[in-house]
Backbone as CSV, one residue per row, in Angstrom:
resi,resn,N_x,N_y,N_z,CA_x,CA_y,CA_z,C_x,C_y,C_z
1,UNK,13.762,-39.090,10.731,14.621,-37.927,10.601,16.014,-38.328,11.075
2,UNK,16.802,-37.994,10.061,18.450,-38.621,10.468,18.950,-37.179,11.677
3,UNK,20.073,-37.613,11.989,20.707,-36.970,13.532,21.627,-35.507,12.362
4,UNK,22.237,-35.584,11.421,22.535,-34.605,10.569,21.152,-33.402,10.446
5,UNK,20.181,-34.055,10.156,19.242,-33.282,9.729,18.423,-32.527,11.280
6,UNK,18.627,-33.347,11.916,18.134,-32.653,13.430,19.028,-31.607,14.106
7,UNK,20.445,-31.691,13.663,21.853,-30.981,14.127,21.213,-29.732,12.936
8,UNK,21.445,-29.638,11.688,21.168,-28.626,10.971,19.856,-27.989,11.328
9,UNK,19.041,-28.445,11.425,17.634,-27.332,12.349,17.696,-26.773,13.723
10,UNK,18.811,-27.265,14.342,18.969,-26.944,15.812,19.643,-25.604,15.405
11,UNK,20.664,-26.232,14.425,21.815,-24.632,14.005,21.092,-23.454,13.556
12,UNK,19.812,-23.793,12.890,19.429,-22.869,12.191,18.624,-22.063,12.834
13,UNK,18.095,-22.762,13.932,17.011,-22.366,15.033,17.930,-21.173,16.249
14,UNK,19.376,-21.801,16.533,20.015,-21.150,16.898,20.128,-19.695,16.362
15,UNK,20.635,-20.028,15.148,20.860,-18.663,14.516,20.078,-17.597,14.209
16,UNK,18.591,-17.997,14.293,17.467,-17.156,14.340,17.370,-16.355,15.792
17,UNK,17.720,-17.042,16.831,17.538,-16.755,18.136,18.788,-15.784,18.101
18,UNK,20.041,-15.864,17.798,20.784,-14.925,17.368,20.922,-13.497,17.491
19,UNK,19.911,-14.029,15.986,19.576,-12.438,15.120,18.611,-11.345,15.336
20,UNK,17.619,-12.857,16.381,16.138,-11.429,17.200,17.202,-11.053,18.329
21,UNK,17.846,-11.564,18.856,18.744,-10.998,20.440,19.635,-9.951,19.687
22,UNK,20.146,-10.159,19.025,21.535,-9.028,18.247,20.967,-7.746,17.210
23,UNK,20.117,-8.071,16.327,19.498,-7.704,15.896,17.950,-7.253,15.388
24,UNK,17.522,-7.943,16.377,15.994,-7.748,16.848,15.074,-8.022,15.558
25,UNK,15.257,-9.585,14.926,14.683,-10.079,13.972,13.603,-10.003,14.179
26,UNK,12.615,-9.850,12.931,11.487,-10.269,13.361,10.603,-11.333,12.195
27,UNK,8.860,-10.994,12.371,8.747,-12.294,11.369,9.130,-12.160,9.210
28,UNK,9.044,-10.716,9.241,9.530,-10.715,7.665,11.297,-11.041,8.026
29,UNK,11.946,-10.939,8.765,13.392,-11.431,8.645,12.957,-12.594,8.410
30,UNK,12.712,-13.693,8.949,12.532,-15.131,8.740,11.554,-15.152,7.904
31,UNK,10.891,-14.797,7.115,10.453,-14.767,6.107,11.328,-14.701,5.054
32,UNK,11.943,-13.705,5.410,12.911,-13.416,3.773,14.425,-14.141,3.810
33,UNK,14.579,-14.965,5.174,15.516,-16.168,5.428,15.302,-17.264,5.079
34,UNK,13.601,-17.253,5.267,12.944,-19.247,3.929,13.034,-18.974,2.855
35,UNK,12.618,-17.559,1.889,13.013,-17.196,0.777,14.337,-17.547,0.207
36,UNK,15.844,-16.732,0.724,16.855,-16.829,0.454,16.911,-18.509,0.374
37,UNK,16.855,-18.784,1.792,17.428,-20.525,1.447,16.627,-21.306,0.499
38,UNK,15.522,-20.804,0.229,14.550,-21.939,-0.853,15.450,-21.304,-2.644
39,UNK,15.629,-20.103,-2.763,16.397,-19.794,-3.967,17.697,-20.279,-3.952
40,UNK,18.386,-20.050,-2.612,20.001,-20.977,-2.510,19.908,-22.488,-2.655
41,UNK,18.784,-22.932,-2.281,19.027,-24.446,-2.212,17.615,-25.187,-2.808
42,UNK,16.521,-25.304,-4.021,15.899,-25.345,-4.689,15.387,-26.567,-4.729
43,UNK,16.645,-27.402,-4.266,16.032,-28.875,-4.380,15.594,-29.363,-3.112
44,UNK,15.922,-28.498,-1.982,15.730,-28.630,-0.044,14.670,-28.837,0.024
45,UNK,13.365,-29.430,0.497,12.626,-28.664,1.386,12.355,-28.475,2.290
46,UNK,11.380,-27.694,3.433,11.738,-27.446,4.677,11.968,-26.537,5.267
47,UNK,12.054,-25.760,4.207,12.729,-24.133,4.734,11.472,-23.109,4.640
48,UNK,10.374,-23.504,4.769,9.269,-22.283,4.952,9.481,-21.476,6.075
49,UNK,8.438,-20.238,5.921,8.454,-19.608,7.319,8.049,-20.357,8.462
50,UNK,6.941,-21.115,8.425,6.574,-21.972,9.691,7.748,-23.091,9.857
51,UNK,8.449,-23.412,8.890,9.306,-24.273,9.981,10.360,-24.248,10.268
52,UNK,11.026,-23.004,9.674,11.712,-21.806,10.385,11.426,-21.772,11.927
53,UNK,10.431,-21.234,11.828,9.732,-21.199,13.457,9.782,-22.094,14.450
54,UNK,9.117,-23.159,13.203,9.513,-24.466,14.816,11.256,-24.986,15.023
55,UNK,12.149,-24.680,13.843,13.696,-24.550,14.096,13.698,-23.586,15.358
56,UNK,13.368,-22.681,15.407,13.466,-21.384,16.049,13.202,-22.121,17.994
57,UNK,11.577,-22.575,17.545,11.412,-23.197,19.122,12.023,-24.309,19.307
58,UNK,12.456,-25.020,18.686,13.335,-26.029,19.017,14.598,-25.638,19.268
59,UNK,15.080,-24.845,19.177,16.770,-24.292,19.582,16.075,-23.540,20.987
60,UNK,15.369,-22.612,21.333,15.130,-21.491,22.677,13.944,-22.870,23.372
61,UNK,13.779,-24.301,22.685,13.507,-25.364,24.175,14.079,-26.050,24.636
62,UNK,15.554,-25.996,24.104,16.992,-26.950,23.885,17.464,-26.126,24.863
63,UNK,17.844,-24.655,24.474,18.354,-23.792,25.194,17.444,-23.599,26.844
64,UNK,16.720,-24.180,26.823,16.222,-23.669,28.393,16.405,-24.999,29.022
65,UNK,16.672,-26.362,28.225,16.432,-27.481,29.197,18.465,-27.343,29.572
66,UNK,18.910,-26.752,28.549,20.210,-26.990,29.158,20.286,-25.819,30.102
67,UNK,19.787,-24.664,30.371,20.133,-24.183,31.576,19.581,-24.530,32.454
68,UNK,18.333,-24.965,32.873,17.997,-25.962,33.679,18.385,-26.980,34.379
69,UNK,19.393,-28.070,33.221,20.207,-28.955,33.509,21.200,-28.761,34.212
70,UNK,21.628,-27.068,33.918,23.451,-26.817,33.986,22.953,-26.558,35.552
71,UNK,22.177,-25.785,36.061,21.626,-25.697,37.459,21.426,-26.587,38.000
72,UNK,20.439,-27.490,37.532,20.129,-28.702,38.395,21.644,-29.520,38.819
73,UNK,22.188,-29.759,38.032,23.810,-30.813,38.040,24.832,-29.757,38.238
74,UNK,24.865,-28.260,38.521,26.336,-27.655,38.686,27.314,-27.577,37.770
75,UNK,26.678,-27.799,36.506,27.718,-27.973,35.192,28.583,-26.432,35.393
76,UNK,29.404,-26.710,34.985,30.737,-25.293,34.595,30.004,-24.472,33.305
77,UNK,30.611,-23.863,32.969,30.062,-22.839,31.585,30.904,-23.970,30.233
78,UNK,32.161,-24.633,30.804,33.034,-25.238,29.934,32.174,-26.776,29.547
79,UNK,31.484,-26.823,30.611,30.159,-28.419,30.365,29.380,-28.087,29.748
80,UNK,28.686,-26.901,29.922,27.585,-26.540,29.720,27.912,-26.326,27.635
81,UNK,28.656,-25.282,27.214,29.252,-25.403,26.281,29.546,-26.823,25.688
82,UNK,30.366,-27.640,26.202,30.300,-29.060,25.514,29.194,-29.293,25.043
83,UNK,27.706,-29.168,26.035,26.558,-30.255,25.812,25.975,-29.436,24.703
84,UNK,26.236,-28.000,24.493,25.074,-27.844,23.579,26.093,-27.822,22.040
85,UNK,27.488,-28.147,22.131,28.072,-28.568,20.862,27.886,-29.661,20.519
86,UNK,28.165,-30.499,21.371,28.162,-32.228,21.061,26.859,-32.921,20.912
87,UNK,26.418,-33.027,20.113,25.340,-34.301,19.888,24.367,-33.919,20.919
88,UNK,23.605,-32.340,20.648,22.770,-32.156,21.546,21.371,-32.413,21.601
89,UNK,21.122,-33.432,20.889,19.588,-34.154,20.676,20.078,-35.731,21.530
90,UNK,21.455,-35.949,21.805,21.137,-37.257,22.419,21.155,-37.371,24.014
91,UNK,21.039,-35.752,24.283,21.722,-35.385,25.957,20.682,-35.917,27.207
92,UNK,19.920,-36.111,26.440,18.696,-36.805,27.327,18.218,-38.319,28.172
93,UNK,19.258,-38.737,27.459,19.422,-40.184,27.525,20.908,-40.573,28.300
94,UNK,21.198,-39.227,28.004,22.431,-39.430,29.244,22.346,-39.030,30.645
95,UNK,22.897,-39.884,31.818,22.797,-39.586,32.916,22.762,-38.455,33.710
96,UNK,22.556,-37.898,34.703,21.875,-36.394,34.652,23.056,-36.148,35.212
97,UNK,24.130,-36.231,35.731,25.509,-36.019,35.857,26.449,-35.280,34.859
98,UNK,26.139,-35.474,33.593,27.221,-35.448,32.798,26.453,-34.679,31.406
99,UNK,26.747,-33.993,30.758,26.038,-33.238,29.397,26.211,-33.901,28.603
100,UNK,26.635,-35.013,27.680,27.308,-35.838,27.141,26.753,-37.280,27.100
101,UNK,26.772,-37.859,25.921,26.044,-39.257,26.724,27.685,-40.309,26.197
């Protein structure tokens, strides 16, 4: 799996987490969100409801190791922000000091 394609499921996982917090999605929303994207994009695949879902847990297990992190190390809200923009599948491998590798 290339680092593009891991960045685009993180986004998408994000954006699900979003829409249940803002709008209190539920499972026919992401249902009818693999729909839309499988008619928008025909030649994709990937976009079912189940892996929707695991987009979904992969963004709210991203999201808990970085608040975890931001506690454990004292990160600012302005670090904390960096790490989950920048290249946030490689943050692990970076020193526990810094969000960033």
């Amino acid at each position: 799996m290339n680092t593009e394609l891991v960045q685009m499921h993180w986004q998408i996982g994000k954006l699900i987490l979003a829409r249940q917090e803002q709008e209190s999605w539920g499972t026919k929303d992401v249902s009818r969100l693999a729909a839309d994207l499988k008619a928008t994009i025909p030649n994709q695949r990937g976009f079912s409801r189940s892996n929707l879902m695991y987009m979904h847990k992969m963004a709210r297990t991203w999201l808990d190791f970085y608040a975890t992190e931001a506690v454990r190390n004292g990160w600012s809200r302005v670090l904390l922000d960096r790490a989950t923009t920048r290249q946030p599948y490689s943050c692990r491998s970076a020193p526990a000091t810094t969000p960033w590798p």
